[in-house]
N, C-alpha and C positions, 0 to 999 in steps of 0.2 A: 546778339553780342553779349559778350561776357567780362565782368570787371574782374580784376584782381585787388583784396583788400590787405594791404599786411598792418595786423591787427600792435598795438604797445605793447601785447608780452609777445610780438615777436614772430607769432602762427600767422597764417594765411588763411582768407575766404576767398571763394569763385564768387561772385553775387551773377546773377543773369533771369530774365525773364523768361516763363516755358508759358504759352499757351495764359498767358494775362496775369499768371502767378509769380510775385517775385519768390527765387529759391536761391539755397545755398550750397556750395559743398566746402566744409571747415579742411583745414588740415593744419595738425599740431607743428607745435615747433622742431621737431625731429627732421622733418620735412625742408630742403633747401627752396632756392628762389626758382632754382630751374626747374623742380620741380612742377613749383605751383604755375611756372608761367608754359611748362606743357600742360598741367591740367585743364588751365585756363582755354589755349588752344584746342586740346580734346574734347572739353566742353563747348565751344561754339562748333566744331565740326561735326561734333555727335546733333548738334539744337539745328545745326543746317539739314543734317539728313531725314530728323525725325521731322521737321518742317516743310520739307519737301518730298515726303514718303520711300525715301531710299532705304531698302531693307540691312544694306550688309554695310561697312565701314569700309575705307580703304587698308590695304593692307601697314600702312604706318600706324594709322588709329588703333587698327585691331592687334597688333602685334604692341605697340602701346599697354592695353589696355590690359592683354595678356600676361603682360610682366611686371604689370603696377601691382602693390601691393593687394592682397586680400580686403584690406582695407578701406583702400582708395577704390578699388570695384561695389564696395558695397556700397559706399556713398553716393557713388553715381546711381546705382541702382534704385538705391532710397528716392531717389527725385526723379525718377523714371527714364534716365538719358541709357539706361541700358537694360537688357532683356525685349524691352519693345524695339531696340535700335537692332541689338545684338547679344548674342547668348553669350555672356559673360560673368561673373560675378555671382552675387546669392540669387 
């Protein structure tokens, strides 16, 4: 499960636990709410597959993740929900 935090100047965080670690993924203010609240959902659905060993994303996730920013790829990646999930991002 994944929280969504919207932070007083206005930016968003994912907060969610992987593997007993709390982590984050930020996004600035530039970033809308829908944004963040599909993040939020790509984020538990990426923490579902890598929790239950599914190798590949469904095709809404991956085409998702495909068209999010450069950015937004590498942040997942930084906290492991991609490359182990899916070849995505850095």
């Amino acid at each position: 499960m994944a929280t969504l935090v919207k932070r007083k100047n206005g930016s968003f965080e994912v907060h969610f636990y992987d593997q007993g670690s709390r982590k984050y993924v930020t996004l600035g203010k530039k970033y809308s709410a829908k944004t963040a609240t599909t993040l939020k959902e790509t984020v538990e659905t990426l923490l579902y597959y890598k929790n239950n060993g599914i190798s590949a994303p469904d095709k809404r996730v991956a085409v998702w993740i495909q068209e999010a920013p450069m950015e937004i790829q590498d942040k997942l990646a930084n906290v492991g929900l991609i490359g182990s999930v899916c070849h995505f991002g850095a």
